[in-house]
C-alpha positions in Angstrom: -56.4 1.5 187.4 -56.7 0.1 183.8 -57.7 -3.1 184.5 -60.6 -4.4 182.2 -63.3 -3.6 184.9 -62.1 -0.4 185.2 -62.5 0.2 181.4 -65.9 -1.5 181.5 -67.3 1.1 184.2 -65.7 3.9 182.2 -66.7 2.9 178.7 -70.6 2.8 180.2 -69.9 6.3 182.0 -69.0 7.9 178.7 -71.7 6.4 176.6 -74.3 7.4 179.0 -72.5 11.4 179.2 -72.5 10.7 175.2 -76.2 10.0 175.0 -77.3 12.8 177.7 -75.4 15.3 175.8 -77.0 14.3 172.4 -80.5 14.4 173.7 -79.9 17.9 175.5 -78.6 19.5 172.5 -81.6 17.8 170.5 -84.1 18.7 172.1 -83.2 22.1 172.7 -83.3 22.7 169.0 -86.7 25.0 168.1 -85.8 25.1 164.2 -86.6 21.5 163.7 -84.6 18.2 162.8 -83.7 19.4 159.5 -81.5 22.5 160.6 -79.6 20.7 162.9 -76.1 22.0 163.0 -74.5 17.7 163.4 -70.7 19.1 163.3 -71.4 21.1 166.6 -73.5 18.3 168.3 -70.8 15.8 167.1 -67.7 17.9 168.7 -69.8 18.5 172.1 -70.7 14.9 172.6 -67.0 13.8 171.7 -66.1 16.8 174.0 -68.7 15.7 177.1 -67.2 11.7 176.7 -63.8 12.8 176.8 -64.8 15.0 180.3 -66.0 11.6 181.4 -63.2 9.4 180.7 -61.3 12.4 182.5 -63.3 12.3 185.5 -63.3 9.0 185.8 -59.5 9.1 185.6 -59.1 11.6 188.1 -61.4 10.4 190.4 -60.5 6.8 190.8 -58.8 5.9 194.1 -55.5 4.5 193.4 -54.5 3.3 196.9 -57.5 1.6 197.5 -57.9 -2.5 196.8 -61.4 -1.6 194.7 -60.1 0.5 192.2 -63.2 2.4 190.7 -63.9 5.3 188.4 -66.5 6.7 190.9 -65.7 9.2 193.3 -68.2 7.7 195.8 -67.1 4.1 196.2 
């Protein structure tokens, strides 16, 4: 389960979750760049990435010879 391709997959998983959550909760601000509240968009994106890794955890098939973070492979 933790073998370096494992990590790989996951590490790309939770930088793409990372980057979907920053740009959601960027562009949904309607006060402008400057009144950004950075401590709450910080926590949330730590908070979505560590979901991720989660997921990916709890998802990956441990029987199987291909051991993946995806639920689908």
């Amino acid at each position: 389960m933790f073998a370096k391709q494992w990590w790989k997959e996951v590490t790309e998983r939770m930088i793409k979750t990372g980057a979907q959550a920053l740009i959601t909760l960027i562009g949904t601000d309607v006060t402008g760049i400057k009144h950004l509240d950075y401590t709450f968009i910080t926590q949330t994106t730590v908070l979505m990435m560590i979901l991720s890794l989660l997921t990916s955890i709890v998802t990956t098939k441990m029987g199987t010879d291909k051991q993946s973070p995806s639920a689908v492979s």
